[in-house]
C-alpha positions in Angstrom: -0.7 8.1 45.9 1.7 7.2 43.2 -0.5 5.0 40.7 1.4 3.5 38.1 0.6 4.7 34.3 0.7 3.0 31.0 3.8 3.8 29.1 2.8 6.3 26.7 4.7 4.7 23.7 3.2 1.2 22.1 4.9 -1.5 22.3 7.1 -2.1 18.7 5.7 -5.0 17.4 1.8 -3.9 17.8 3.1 -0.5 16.1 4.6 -2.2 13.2 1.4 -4.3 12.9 -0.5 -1.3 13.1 1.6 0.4 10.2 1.2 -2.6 8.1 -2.6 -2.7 8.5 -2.5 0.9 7.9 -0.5 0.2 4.3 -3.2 -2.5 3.6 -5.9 -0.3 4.3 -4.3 2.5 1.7 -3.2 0.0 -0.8 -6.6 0.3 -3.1 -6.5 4.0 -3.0 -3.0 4.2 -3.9 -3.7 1.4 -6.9 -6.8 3.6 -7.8 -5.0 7.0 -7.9 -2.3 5.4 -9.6 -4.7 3.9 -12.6 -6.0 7.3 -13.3 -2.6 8.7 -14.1 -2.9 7.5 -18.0 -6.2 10.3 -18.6 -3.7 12.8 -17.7 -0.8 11.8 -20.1 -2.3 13.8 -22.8 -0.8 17.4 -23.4 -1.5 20.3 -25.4 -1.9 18.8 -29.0 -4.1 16.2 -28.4 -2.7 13.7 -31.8 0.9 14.5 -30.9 1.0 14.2 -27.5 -1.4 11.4 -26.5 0.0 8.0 -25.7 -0.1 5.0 -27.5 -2.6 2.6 -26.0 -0.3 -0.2 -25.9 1.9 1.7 -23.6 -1.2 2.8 -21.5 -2.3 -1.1 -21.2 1.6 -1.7 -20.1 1.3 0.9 -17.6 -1.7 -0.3 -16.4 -1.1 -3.8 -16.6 2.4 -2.8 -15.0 0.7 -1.1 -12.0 -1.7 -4.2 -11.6 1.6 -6.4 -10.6 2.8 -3.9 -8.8 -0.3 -4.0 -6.3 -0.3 -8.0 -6.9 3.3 -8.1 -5.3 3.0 -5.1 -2.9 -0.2 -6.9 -1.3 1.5 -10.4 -1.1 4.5 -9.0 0.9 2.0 -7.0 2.8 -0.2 -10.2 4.0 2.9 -12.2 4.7 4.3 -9.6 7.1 1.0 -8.9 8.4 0.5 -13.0 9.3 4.0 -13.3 10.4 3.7 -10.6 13.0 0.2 -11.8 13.9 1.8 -15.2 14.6 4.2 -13.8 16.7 1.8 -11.7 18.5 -0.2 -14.6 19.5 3.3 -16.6 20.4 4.1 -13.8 23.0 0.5 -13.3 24.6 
């Protein structure tokens, strides 16, 4: 009578792979939401308070690297994990 049932909880390595997909997965929208933010910098007098466009091309170009790096360190620990995944099964 007493059947045995999988744990409920995942195991912690395929959970932190999962995360990690899951952050690669969002990565685009978060670099896309993020590249809009310079349409919004202008305030309420439009000459006064509008950006230069040499600091929006630094933000943007800023942002760019950002999603550069954050992707590399994202693969990397994806691949890593994935190796040891395959190790232990």
């Amino acid at each position: 009578m007493s059947t045995s049932r999988p744990p409920v909880f995942l195991e912690r390595q395929s959970y932190r792979r999962r995360r990690l997909a899951d952050a690669a997965r969002l990565l685009p929208l978060a670099g896309a939401v993020a590249f809009v933010f310079p349409v919004f910098w202008s305030g309420g007098d439009e000459a006064a308070a509008r950006p230069a466009t040499a600091d929006a091309g630094l933000y943007v170009f800023a942002v760019w690297l950002g999603l550069i790096v954050l992707a590399a360190l994202l693969s990397g620990r994806l691949v890593r994990h994935g190796e040891d995944a395959d190790q232990d099964g």
